[in-house]
Every structure is written in structure tokens, then in C-alpha cells.
N, C-alpha and C positions, 0 to 999 in steps of 0.2 A: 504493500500500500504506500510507503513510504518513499520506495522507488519511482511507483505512477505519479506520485505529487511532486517528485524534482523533476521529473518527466514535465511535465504540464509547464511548471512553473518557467522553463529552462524555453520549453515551445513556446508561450507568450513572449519571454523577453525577445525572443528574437525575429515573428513578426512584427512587436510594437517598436522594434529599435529603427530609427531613423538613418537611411543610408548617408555614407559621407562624401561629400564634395571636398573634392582637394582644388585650389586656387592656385596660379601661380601670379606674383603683385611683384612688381619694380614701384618705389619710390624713388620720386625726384622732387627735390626740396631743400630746405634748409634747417634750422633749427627749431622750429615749430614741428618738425617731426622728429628729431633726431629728442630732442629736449623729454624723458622717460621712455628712452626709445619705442617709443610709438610702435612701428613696427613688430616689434616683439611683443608687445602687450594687445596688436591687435589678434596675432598667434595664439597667445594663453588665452584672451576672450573666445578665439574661434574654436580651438580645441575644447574648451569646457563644453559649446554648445553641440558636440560630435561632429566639428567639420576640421578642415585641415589648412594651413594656410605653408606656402614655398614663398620664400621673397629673398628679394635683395633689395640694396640702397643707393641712392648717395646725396650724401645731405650737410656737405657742405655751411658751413653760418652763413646767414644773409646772402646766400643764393639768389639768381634770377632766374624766368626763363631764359633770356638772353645770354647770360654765363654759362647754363645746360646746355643750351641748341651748340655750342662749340665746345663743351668740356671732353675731352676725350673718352675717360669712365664714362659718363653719361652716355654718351652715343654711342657703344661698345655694350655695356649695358640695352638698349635700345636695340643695336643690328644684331640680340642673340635671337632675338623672337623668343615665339614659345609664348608669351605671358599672356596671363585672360586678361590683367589690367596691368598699365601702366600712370601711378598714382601721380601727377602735377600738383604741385602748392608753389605760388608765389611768392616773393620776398612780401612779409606782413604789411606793407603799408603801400607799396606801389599800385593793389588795384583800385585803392579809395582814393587815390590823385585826379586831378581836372579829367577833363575828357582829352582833350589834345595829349596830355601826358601820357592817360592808358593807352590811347589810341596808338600813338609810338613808342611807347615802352615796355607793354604788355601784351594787345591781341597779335601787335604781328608773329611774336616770337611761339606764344598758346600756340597759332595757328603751325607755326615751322616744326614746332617738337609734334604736335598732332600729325601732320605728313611723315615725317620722319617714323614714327609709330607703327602707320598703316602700311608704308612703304617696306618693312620689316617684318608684317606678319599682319596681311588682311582684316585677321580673327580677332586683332586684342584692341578691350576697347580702352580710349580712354577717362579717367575719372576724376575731376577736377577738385581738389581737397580746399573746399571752400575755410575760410579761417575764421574771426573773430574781430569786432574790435578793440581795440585796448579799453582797461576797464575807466579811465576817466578821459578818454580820446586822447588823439597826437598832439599831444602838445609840442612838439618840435615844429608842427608844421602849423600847427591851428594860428599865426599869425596870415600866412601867406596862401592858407585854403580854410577857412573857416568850418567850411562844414563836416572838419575832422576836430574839431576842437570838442566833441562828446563822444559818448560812446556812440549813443545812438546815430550818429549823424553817419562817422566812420562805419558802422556797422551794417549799416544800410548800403551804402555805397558799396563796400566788399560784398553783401551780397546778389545787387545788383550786377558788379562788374563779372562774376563768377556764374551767374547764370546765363551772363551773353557768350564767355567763352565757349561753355557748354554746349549753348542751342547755336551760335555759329557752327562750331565743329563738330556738331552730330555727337556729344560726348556727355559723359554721365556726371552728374554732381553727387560728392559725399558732404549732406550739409553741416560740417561741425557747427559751424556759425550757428546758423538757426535754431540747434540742438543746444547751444549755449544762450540763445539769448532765451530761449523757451525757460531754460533753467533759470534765468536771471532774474524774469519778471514771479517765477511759480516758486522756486525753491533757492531764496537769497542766500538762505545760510550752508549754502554749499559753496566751497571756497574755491573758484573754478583756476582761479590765478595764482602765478606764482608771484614773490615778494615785487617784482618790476614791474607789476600788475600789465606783461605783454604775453610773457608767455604762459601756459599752461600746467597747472600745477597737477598733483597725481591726482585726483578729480575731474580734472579740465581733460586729461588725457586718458582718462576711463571712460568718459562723456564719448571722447575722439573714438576711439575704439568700438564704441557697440555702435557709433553709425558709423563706421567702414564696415564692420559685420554685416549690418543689416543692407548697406547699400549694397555690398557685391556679394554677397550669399543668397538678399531675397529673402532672408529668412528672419522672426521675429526674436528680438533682442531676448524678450522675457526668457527665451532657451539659454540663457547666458547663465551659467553657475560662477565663475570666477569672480570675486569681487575685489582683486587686485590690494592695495594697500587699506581701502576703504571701510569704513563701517558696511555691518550688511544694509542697513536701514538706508545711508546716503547710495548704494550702489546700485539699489532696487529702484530707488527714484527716478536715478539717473536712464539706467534699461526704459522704465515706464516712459520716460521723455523722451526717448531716441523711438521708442514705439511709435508714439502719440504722432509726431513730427517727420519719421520716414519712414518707418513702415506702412501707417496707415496712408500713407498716399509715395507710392514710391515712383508713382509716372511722372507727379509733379516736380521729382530731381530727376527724373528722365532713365530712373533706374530701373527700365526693362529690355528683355532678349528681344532681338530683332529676328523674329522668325519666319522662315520663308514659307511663302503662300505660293503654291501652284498652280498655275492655269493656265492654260493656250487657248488660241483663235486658228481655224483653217478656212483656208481656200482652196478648191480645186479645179482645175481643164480635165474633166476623161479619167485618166487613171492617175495623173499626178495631183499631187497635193501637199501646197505649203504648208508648213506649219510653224505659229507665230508664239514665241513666248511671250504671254504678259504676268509674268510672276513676280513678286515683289520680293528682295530680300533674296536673291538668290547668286549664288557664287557659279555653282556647278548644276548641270541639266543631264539628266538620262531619258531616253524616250525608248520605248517599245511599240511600233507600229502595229503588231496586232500578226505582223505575219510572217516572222523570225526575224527577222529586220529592227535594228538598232541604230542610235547615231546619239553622239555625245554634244554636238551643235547644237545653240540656243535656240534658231530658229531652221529646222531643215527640211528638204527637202524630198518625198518618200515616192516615188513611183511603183505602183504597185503593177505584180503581171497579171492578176486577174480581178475582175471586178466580184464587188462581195461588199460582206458589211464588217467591218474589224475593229475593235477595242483597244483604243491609242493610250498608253499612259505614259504620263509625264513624272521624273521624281526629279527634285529638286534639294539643292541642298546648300546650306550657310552655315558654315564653320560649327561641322557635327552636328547641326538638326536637320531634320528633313519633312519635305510636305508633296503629296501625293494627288493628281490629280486625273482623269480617265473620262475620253468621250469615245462613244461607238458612232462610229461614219463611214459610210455607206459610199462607195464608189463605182463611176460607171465609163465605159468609153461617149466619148459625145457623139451623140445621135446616133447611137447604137442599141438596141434592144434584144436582152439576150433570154433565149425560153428555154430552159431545160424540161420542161412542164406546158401541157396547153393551156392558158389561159387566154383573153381576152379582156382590155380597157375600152368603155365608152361612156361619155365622149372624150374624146383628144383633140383639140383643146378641152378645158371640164371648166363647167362655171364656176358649180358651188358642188352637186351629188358625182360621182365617178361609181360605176360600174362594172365588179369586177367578177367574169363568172369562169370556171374552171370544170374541166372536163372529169378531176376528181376531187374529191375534197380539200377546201382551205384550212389551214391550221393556224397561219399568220401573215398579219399584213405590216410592215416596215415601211413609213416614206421619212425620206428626208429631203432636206432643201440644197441647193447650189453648188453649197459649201462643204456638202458633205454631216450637216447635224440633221441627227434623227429628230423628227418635228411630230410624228403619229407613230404609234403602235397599237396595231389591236391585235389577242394572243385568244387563242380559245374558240376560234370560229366554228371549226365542223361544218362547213354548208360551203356549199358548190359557188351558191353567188350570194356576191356580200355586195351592198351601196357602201359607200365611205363619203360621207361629210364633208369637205374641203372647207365649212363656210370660215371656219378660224383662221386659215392659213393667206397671208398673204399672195399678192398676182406675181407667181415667176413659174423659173422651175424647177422640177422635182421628182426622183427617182421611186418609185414604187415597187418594193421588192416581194412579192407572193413566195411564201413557201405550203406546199403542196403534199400529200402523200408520196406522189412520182418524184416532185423536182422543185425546183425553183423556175422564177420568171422576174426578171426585171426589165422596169419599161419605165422611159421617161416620159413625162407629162406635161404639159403646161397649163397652166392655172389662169382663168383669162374671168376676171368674173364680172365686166363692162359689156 
């Protein structure tokens, strides 16, 4: 009995256990990440919640983009590939400068390490490590730009400039910012700063931690056991604020999978037939034409040797997901009618009723339109002669393919209903 109850016990745990996602993250930045090494503690946060974090650095003090985009390590770092993110933070105070300032001191360089990235490995995104303001704003600069002279003022602006890098370059925000200020107004007595009231104290960087968790895992903080140097009470808060602010809306930092969607358009002459991909999010295309015939082309090209009706599928695929999509189309020589079976259409041209009567039993009737999309089917007939409807179908033309006890019969028609 004792045996069956470790038995059992032993089978729950290991359906209810959560499979693990291993990450691989490059940080580039400066001291705002290196400062409790960040990176490692976002490690211990993501191991406690059953996932697995690989990374590397380089994080420099007072770093720029502009010092990254030429740093050797960094770009070395960069051309290994391999990584699902590549984490950017900017030097703390350069993206809450005027406009003219960010505009050439910041997005162009954002935008040069984003290339650099892609041009390295299609698949990895990048994640913009949005920051904070100082806890009583820059006073170094608050003469000569004022509206860094509070918190709020700076605060706002770094997160404004961090979301255009973002939605510019197609790229993911992790909001520490927002995550702090949320904290700031809801739970004061958490001391998120260090003594220089700039950079991040072990709090401020446990904050940091469960939203890089939650940004690039997808997954929700509360799974977070570690509570790092903290009390449990201030680390529980902390998780519940990083929930509240990126998990429950994580499109709004843009932190979702770009998954491909599959679908094509065809046209055909007779027995050939293009075929057009319109799928979004897609890297790589496989097609199966329906009649041993393959092609690994976006949009190609399929002549078929015999006319028939055949099931095209499309797979598609974006850096290890894939989406599936499948039409049957129906192909014929132009102006050719092919009877393996007697049957007969009338009328040809047809207004609205078509007339189709068979020497032996109908089992099914197939039309499709121009292009080759199946537009009618009717399955189950049993009877010699069957009316067929047209009034839905618009005026062109259209292949109508009878299958029969003996055989088949396809006969093209034109639909004329003036």
C-alpha cells in the first residue's frame, strides 16, 4: 500500500511539474546592470521559478550605445549569434536629454546595434532595459534641461525615449522603470536606491530581475521563490508589482512571439499554377503540391501532368515555430473536357440551375472557380441526375468535376447569369 502511495505521489509530481525553458541573454550596458550583478541574480530568480537562464556581458561604467556599436567585446559578443535576446541599456541619463540630443546621440546608435543583432542571427530579439529616474532628478543637468530637474519629469522622458527605441526597431521593452515607479507611488518604504540615490540598491535590482523574468520567459513573477537578500514580505510585493505592470499586459512592452501564420493565394492557365505566399512572420516555406511534388520557394511555381483535384499544403516556419496551412484545387487543361465516365452538363453557358445527368450513379459533385479554389461540394448524391444551384457563385469560370460509380468527368463551364 505504501509502495502504491509513493507510486501516485511520484506520478502527480511529474505531470504537475512545469517544463523548462533555457534562454540564452547577452547584456550590453553599463553599471546599472553590472551594479548587484544583475545578470546573475536574474539567473537565481529564473532558476527558482524552474527555468534556466545562459548569459554573458559587458558592462562597462557609463557605457553608451555609441561606445558598444565599436567596442570590440561587444561586437564579438554580438557576431556569436545563438542568443534569444540581446539585452541594451543606455548610459542613465542620455535618453531623458532634449530631443535633438536623443535624436543624435541615442536612436541612431539603438538602431546600429539592432542591425548588427539581426544581421548575426535573424532569430534573436532585441530587449530594450528600460531604467529609472534618479530619485530626486539630475541635478547636474536640471539647470540647462529643466524637465530633468525631478524625478518625475526624468522619469517620464526615459520612458518615453525607451519605448520609441522599441516600437522603431521592432524590439521588446523590459520595463524596470515603470516597475519602479509603480513601486514608488504603492510601496515607499521599499528602498529601491542605492546611497547616490542613481543607482539600484538590492531591492531596486530584485525589482530588475523579476521583470526581465517575466519579460522574456512570458511567465508570471508570483512562480518566483528566491527572494534574494530581501525580506520575504518586501520580495512578495515586489513579484506582485512586476505582475501587476508586465505581466498582466505584456503586449503593451511588446513582449510577445512573433508567430508565423500561413496562407497562400493561387492562380492558374490549364495545368499550371502559381502559387503566392501571403504569410506573415515567416523565415522559411515548405509546400507539398498534392502530387509528390515539392518546392522550398516562397512563391512557386507547380505544373501539374494530369488534371485532378489535389490538397496543397503550405508549412511555414520562424525561428523554430511553425504554422500550417492547406487548400484543395482543382485543375484542368483550358478548354478541354475530360470524361472518364458519361455524363452530360446543361446548359453551357448556365445562368443560375446547371444540369447534370449521368449514365450511372452520382456520388459527388466538386466545382471550383479560375483559380483553382473549390467554391461547391455536394457529397452523398446517389441519383443519376442532380440540378446544382449556381445562384451564389459569381459570373466567370468554373471546373465541375462529377465522380461516378465508373469514373470521373470534368467539364468546364461558364456562369453567365445577364
Amino acid at each position: 500500500m505504501k509502495k502504491s502511495l509513493v507510486f501516485l505521489v511520484l506520478l502527480l509530481l511529474f505531470f504537475s511539474s512545469k517544463s523548462q525553458t533555457t534562454l540564452k541573454v547577452l547584456f550590453l550596458g553599463n553599471s546599472y546592470t553590472s551594479v548587484n550583478d544583475l545578470p546573475e541574480l536574474i539567473s537565481l530568480v529564473t532558476k527558482s521559478a524552474g527555468d534556466s537562464l545562459v548569459y554573458s556581458s559587458n558592462v562597462p561604467g557609463g557605457y553608451t550605445f555609441n561606445q558598444h556599436s565599436t567596442n570590440t567585446t561587444s561586437l564579438s559578443l554580438i557576431n556569436q549569434g545563438g542568443w534569444d535576446y540581446v539585452v541594451l541599456q543606455e548610459q542613465s541619463q542620455l535618453p531623458s536629454f532634449t530631443n535633438a540630443e536623443v535624436q543624435s546621440m541615442v536612436f541612431p546608435y539603438a538602431t546600429t546595434l539592432d542591425n548588427m543583432i539581426h544581421a548575426a542571427d535573424s532569430c534573436t530579439e532585441t530587449i530594450f532595459y528600460m531604467t529609472w529616474g534618479r530619485k530626486n532628478g539630475d541635478a547636474s543637468n536640471c539647470a540647462v534641461w529643466p524637465p530633468v530637474c525631478t524625478y518625475e519629469g526624468m522619469d517620464s522622458l526615459l520612458h518615453l525615449r525607451y519605448m520609441m527605441m522599441a516600437e522603431d526597431n521592432n524590439a521588446e521593452v523590459s520595463p524596470v522603470g515603470a516597475v519602479w515607479y509603480y513601486l514608488r507611488q504603492n510601496s515607499p518604504g521599499i528602498e529601491l536606491y542605492s546611497s547616490d540615490e542613481s543607482h539600484p540598491s538590492p531591492a531596486g535590482s530584485y525589482a530588475a530581475a523579476c521583470t526581465f523574468y517575466t519579460s522574456m520567459f512570458r511567465e508570471s513573477p508570483v512562480s518566483i521563490t528566491y527572494d534574494y537578500t530581501l525580506a520575504a514580505t518586501d520580495a512578495s510585493i515586489i513579484r506582485n508589482a512586476v505582475k501587476a505592470v508586465v505581466f498582466d499586459s505584456l503586449a503593451h512592452w511588446f513582449n510577445v512571439d512573433e508567430i508565423p501564420v500561413a496562407s497562400f493565394n493561387t492562380g492558374n492557365t490549364g495545368l499550371l499554377v502559381n502559387f503566392t505566399s501571403t504569410s506573415v512572420n515567416a523565415h522559411h516555406f515548405n509546400w507539398s503540391f498534392g502530387d509528390s511534388a515539392t518546392s522550398t520557394e516562397e512563391n512557386p511555381v507547380q505544373t501539374y501532368s494530369t488534371p485532378g483535384t489535389y490538397t496543397v499544403t503550405l508549412i511555414t516556419e520562424y525561428c523554430g515555430l511553425y504554422d500550417t496551412a492547406s487548400q484543395i484545387i482543382a485543375v484542368a487543361p483550358v478548354g478541354i473536357e475530360t470524361h472518364s465516365a458519361k455524363v452530360s452538363f446543361f446548359p453551357n453557358p448556365v445562368r443560375n440551375i446547371l444540369s447534370i445527368s449521368a449514365e450511372n450513379e452520382i456520388s459527388s459533385i466538386t466545382i471550383s472557380d479560375a483559380n483553382g479554389r473549390i467554391v461547391l461540394v455536394k457529397n452523398l448524391i446517389r441519383s443519376q441526375n442532380v440540378e446544382v444551384d449556381l445562384l451564389s457563385l459569381e459570373d466567370g469560370i468554373y471546373f465541375v468535376r462529377v465522380q461516378t460509380q465508373t469514373g470521373n468527368a470534368l467539364q468546364r463551364i461558364v456562369k453567365n447569369s445577364k
